[in-house]
Each structure stands twice: as structure tokens, then as C-alpha cells.
PLY file of the C-alpha trace (Angstrom):
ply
format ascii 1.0
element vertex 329
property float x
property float y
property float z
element edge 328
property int vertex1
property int vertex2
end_header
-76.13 -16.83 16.06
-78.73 -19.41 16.89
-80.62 -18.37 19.57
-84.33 -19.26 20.49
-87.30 -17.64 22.09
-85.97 -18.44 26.09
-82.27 -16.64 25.25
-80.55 -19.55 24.74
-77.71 -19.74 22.42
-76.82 -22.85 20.54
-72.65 -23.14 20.19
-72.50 -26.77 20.09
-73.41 -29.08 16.88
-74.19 -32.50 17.17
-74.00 -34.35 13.53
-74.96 -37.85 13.02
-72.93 -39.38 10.54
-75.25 -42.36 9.07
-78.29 -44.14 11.35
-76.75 -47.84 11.04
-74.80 -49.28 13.89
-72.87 -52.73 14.76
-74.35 -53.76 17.87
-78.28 -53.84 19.11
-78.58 -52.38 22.23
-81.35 -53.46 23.89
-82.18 -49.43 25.12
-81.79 -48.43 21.17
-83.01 -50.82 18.84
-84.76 -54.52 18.03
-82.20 -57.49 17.49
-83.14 -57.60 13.66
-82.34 -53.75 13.30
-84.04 -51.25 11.42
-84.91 -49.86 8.46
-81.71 -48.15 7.15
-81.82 -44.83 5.53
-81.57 -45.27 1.71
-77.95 -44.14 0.63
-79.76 -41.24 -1.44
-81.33 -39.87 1.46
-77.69 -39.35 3.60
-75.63 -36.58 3.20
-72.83 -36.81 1.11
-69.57 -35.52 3.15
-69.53 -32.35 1.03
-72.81 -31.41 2.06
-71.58 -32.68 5.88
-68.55 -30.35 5.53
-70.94 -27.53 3.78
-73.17 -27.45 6.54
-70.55 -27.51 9.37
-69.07 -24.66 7.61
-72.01 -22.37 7.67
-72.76 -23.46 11.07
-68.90 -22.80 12.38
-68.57 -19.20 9.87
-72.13 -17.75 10.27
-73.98 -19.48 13.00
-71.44 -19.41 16.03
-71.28 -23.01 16.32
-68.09 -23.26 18.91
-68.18 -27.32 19.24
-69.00 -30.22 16.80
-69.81 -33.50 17.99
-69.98 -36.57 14.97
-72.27 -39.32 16.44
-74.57 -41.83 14.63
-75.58 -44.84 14.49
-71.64 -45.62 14.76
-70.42 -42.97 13.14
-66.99 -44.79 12.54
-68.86 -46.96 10.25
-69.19 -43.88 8.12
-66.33 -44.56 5.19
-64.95 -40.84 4.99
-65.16 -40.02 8.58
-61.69 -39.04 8.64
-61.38 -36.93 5.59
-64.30 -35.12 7.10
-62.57 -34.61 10.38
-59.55 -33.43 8.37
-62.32 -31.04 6.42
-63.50 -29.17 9.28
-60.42 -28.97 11.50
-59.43 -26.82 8.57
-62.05 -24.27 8.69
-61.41 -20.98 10.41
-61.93 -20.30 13.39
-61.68 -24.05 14.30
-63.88 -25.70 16.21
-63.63 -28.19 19.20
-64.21 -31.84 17.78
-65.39 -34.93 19.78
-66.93 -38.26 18.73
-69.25 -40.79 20.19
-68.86 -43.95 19.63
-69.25 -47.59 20.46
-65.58 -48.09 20.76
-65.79 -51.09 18.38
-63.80 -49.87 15.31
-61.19 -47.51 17.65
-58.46 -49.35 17.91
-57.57 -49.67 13.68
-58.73 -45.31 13.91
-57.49 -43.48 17.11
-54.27 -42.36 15.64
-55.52 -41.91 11.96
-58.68 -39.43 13.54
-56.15 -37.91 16.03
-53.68 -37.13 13.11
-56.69 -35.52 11.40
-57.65 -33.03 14.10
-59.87 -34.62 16.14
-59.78 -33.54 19.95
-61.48 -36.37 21.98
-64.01 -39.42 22.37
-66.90 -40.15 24.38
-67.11 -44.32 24.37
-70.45 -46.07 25.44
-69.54 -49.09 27.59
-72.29 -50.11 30.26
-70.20 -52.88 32.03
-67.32 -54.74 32.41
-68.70 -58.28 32.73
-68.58 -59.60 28.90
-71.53 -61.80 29.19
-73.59 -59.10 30.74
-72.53 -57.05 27.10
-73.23 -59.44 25.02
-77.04 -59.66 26.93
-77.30 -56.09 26.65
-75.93 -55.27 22.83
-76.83 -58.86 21.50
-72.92 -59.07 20.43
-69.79 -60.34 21.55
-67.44 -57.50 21.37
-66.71 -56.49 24.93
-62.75 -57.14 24.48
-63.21 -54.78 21.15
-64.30 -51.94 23.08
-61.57 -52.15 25.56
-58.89 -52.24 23.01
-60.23 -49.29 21.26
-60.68 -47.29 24.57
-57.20 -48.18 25.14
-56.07 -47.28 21.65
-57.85 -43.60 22.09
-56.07 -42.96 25.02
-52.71 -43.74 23.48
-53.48 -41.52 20.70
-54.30 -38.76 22.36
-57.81 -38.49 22.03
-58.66 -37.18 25.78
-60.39 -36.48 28.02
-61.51 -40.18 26.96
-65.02 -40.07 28.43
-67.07 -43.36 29.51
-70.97 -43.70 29.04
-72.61 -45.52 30.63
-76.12 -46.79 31.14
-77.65 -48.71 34.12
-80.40 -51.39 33.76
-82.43 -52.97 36.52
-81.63 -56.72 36.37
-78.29 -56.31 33.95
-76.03 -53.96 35.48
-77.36 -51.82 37.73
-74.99 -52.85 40.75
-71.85 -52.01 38.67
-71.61 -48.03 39.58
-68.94 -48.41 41.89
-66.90 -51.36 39.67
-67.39 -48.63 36.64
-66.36 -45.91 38.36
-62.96 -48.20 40.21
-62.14 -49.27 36.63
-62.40 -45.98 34.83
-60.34 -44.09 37.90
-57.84 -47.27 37.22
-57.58 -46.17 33.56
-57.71 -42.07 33.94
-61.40 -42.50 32.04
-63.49 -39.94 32.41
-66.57 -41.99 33.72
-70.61 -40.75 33.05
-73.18 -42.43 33.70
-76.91 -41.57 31.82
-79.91 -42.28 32.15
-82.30 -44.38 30.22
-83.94 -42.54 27.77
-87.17 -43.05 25.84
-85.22 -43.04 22.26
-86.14 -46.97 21.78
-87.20 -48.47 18.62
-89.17 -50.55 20.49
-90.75 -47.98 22.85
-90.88 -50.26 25.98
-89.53 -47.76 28.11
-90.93 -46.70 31.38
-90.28 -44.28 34.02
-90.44 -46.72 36.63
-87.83 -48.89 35.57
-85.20 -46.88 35.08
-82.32 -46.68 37.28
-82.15 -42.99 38.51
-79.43 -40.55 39.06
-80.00 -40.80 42.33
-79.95 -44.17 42.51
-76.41 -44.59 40.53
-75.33 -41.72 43.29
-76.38 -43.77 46.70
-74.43 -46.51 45.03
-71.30 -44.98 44.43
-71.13 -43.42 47.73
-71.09 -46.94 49.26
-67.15 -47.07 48.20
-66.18 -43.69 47.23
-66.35 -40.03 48.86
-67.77 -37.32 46.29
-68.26 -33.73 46.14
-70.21 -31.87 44.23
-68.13 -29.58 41.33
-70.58 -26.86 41.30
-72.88 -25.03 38.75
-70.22 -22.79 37.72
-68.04 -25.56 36.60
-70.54 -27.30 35.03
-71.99 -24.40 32.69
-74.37 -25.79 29.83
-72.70 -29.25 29.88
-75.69 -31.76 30.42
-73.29 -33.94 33.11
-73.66 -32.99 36.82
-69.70 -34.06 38.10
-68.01 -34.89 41.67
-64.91 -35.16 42.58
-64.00 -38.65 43.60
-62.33 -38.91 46.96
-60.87 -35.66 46.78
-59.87 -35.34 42.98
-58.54 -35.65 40.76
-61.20 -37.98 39.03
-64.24 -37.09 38.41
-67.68 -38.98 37.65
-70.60 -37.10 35.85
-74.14 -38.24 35.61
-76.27 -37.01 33.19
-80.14 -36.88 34.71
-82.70 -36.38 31.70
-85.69 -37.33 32.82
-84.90 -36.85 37.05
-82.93 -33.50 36.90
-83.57 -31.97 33.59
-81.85 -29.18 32.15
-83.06 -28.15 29.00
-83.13 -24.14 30.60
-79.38 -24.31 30.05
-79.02 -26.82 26.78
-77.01 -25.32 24.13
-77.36 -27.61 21.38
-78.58 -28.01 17.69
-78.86 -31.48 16.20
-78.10 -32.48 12.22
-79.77 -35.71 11.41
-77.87 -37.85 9.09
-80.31 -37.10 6.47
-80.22 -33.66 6.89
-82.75 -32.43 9.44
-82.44 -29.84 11.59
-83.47 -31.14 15.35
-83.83 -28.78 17.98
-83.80 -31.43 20.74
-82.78 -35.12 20.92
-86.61 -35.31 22.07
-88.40 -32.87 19.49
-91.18 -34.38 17.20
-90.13 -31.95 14.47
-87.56 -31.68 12.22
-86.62 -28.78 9.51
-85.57 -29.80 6.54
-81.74 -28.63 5.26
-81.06 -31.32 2.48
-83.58 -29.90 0.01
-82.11 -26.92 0.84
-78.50 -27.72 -0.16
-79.80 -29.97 -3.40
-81.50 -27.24 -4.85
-78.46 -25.17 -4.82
-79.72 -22.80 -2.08
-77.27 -19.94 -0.75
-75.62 -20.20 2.62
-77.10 -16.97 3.78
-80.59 -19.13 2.82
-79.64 -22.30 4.84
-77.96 -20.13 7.55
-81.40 -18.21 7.32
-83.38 -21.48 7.79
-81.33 -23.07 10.32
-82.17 -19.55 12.70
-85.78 -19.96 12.27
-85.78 -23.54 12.69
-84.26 -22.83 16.23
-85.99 -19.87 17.19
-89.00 -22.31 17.70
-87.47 -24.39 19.94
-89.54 -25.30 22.82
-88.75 -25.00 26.53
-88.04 -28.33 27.46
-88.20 -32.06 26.78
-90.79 -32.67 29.82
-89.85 -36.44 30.20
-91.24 -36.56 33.70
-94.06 -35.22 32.60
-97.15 -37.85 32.09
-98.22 -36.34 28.54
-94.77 -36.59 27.00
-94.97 -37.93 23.56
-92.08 -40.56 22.35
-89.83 -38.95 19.29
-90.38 -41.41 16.10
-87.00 -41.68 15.44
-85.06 -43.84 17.74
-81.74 -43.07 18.76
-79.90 -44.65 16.04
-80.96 -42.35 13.54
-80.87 -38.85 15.22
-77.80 -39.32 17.33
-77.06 -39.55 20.70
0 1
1 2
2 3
3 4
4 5
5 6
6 7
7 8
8 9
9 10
10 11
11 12
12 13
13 14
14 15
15 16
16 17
17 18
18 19
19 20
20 21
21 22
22 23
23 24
24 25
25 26
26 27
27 28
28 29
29 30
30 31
31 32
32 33
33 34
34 35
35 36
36 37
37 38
38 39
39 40
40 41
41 42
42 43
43 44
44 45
45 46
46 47
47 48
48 49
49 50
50 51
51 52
52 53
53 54
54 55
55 56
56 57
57 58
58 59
59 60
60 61
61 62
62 63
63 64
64 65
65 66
66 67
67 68
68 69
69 70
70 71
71 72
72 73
73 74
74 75
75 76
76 77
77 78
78 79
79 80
80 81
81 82
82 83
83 84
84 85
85 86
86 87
87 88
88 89
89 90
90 91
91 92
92 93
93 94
94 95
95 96
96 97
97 98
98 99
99 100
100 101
101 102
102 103
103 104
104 105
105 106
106 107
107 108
108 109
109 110
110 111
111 112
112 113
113 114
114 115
115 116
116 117
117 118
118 119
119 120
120 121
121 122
122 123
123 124
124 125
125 126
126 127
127 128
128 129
129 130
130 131
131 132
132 133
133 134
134 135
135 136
136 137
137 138
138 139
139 140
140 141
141 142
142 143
143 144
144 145
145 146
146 147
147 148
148 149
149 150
150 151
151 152
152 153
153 154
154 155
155 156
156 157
157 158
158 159
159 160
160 161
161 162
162 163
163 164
164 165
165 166
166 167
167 168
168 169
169 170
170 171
171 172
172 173
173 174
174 175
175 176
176 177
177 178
178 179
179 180
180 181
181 182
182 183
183 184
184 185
185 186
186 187
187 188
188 189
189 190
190 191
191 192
192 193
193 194
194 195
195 196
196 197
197 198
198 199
199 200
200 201
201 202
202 203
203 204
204 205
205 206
206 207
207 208
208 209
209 210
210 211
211 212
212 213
213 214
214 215
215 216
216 217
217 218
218 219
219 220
220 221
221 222
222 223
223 224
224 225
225 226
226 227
227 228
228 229
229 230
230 231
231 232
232 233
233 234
234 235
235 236
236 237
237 238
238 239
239 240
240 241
241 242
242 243
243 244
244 245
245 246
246 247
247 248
248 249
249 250
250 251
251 252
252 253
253 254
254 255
255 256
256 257
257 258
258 259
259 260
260 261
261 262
262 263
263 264
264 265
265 266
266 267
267 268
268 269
269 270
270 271
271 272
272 273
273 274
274 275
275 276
276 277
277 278
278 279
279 280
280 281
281 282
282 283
283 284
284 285
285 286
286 287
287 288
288 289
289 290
290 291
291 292
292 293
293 294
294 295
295 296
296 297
297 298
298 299
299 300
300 301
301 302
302 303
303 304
304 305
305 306
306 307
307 308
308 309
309 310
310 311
311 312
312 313
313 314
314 315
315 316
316 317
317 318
318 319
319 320
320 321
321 322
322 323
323 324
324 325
325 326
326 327
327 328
């Protein structure tokens, strides 16, 4: 079991597959890009598998999520699917991805065992996405959002994220669209995970801003805490049901009290939040032929110092190094 020092339990495993990505997101990193992890430095998908194993057999780990970067630019993504749908017990399998590279995979990563995608798409205006990811792949994303649903691959969820000056007054065109498509639609938002670190708290658009404009066109009511449990989305019903839209509050309604989550960098670091400024190391670990029962034994400790909470609304919070792209969203 992973549990920390407040009683929470950690069941679900986020894994970033590699730090690279195909578009440049204006929220995530510079045009130019970054400085890639060195292929040395990544985990190899044996150690991936390895460490999802321990996690699943010894740890208690109930959900994997793959992420990245793009994680479907990772070359054995599907064997690794394949891998850990395998292990007993199984467990629940999701990815996040751009959408870019979904409509040539759905049915190969469905036939592998995996259960669903979340896809990031912030609007449906195509010049508006090429502004905000500094490429010109809108139609891509559709196709492979399209493609996951025909496969299989649902709930398929919708992220978005809401700018001031780009997209902010597309809530209710999202949410029309994604009801349209039977998408499960969430919006997010902006969080200080920028290469760049130009973001500030008084830019963003807030949950409650997204939720005064959706309300202009569509009647929602509240799902409740007990539906929600640990999941980080707060949900409504849209006009009755059966939709729903989510919005996932970070910095305005945080809920760290109830986070169940441990993070696996793809380099091999342990991160106990998608905010924490440390990192325990489980790739020198595995290369120098450790035990489970050792890594297992690290990966406890590592989360039994997790702190409280990410405190983004708080004036003193400190900006991870690591920008999205490289610890996973």
C-alpha cells in the first residue's frame, strides 16, 4: 500500500512515457522546445513494465494512466499496454494524449487492452490551435478523437484549457460540440507547469469563470461529492443528463486532501505531486539490480513524505523545475 502521513492512499499511477511532444503549447513549453532527455536516461519498457508490476502486485496500484510528452510518440507503447493488461489482477488503463497520432493507433491500443483516452483539445477554431500549439494539426486531432471512439476507447474524455484572449469564450461551443459527439468534455485550469514560467494567477481563466459561461446556454447540476470520490474533476449534469461536463479547479478549488495519485517520471522518478520539487529516484534502483521488495520498499517511503497540498493560491508557492512535458500531465 502507498499511503502517506494525512491517510491517503495512492491506487492510481500516472507514468510518463518519454518528455518529447509534437506540438508547443504555449501553457507547456517555448516554440524551439526543450532539452530532451538523453535516450540513456529513459526507461527502457522492461523497466516501464517492471515497475508497473510491483506497483499493480505489491503496492495496490488499482489504475495506470501512460501520459508524456505524447506518449504515443513512445515506439513500444503498445507492446507495453499489451504487457500490463496481462498482469494479475489487471488494472484499469487510460492514456492522455494530444490526439495527433490516434487515428493510425485506436484500434491497435484497444486490441491491446487499453480501456480509454483522455484527448487535450482547447478549441474548435483551427487558427485559434495553431496560435495556441504553434502547429497546424487541428483536423488531426479530430480524426483521432473520432478514431478512439470507433474503437472503443471510452469514455473518450476532452481537455480542455481556457486562455484569456485565445479561447476563453468557447465553453459553451466546447461543451455543444462534445455533447454532439458523446465526448466526455473537462475543462482545467491553467497551471504553473510552463517552461517558460510566465504564468500568473491573475490571468487565468477560473473555474468559475468557465461555469458562469456555460450556464449562459446550458442548465447544470451539480453530481455530488459522492460521485465524484478522489477524481480531481468536479461534474454536472448538462440539461438534465445524460452528458456531463467536469472542471478540474487546481489552483481555485483544490483538492489535494482527497488526491490519490503517485507519479513515474519518464526517467524514473518517483513524484508525489504534479507540483512537488522533489523527486525519489527508482532508475538507479532497477539498474543496480535491486529487489522488488527494495523498490516496493522505496517507492512507500518516497510517499509517506508527501506533503499536504500543492498550495497554488498560496503567494509563497514555488514553481516545479520540470515543466509539464517531462513529468506528465
Amino acid at each position: 500500500m502507498l499511503i502517506d502521513t494525512y491517510g491517503r492512499v495512492a491506487t492510481d499511477l500516472r507514468v510518463s512515457l518519454t518528455d518529447r511532444c509534437n506540438l508547443r503549447c504555449t501553457y507547456c513549453m517555448p516554440e524551439e522546445g526543450l532539452q530532451w532527455l538523453a535516450k540513456p536516461d529513459l526507461l527502457t519498457d522492461d523497466e516501464i513494465v517492471r515497475l508497473i508490476d510491483i506497483a499493480v502486485t505489491s503496492l495496490g496500484i488499482e489504475e495506470v494512466r501512460f501520459t508524456g510528452g505524447e506518449p504515443l510518440l513512445r515506439p513500444g507503447l503498445v507492446g507495453i499496454v499489451e504487457r500490463v493488461a496481462a498482469l494479475e489482477p489487471r488494472p484499469q488503463m487510460s492514456l492522455t494524449t494530444n490526439g495527433i497520432g490516434l487515428r493510425r493507433t485506436a484500434a491497435a491500443l484497444k486490441a491491446a487492452g487499453l480501456d480509454r483516452v483522455n484527448v487535450s483539445l482547447d478549441t474548435l477554431r483551427p487558427d485559434v490551435f495553431k496560435t495556441l500549439t504553434r502547429r497546424d494539426r487541428h483536423k488531426d486531432v479530430l480524426e483521432g478523437l473520432a478514431a478512439a471512439r470507433e474503437a472503443g476507447l471510452t469514455p473518450v474524455k476532452v481537455n480542455s484549457v481556457l486562455m484569456p484572449g485565445l479561447n476563453a469564450d468557447e465553453a459553451p461551443d466546447l461543451l455543444a460540440w462534445a455533447v454532439e459527439h458523446d465526448y466526455e468534455l473537462r475543462f482545467i485550469e491553467q497551471m504553473p507547469l510552463d517552461a517558460q514560467h510566465g504564468w500568473k494567477r491573475e490571468g487565468m481563466v477560473t473555474a468559475g469563470d468557465i461555469l458562469t459561461s456555460l450556464r449562459t446556454r446550458f442548465e447544470l447540476t451539480a453530481e455530488g461529492s459522492e460521485e465524484r470520490g478522489s477524481a480531481p474533476a468536479e461534474r454536472w449534469l448538462v440539461d438534465g443528463g445524460p452528458h456531463r461536463v467536469g472542471v478540474i479547479a487546481s489552483v481555485t478549488r483544490p483538492f489535494c486532501s482527497a488526491c490519490d495519485r503517485t507519479r513515474l517520471t519518464a526517467d524514473g522518478q518517483v513524484r508525489t505531486c504534479l507540483f512537488a520539487t522533489e523527486e525519489t529516484d527508482l532508475r538507479a534502483a532497477l539498474r543496480s539490480d535491486a529487489p522488488d521488495e527494495e523498490i516496493a520498499r522505496i517507492w512507500r517511503l518516497a510517499m509517506w513524505g508527501k506533503k499536504a497540498g500543492a498550495g497554488l493560491d498560496d503567494p509563497t508557492f514555488v514553481q516545479p523545475d520540470r515543466p509539464m512535458s517531462a513529468i506528465g500531465g
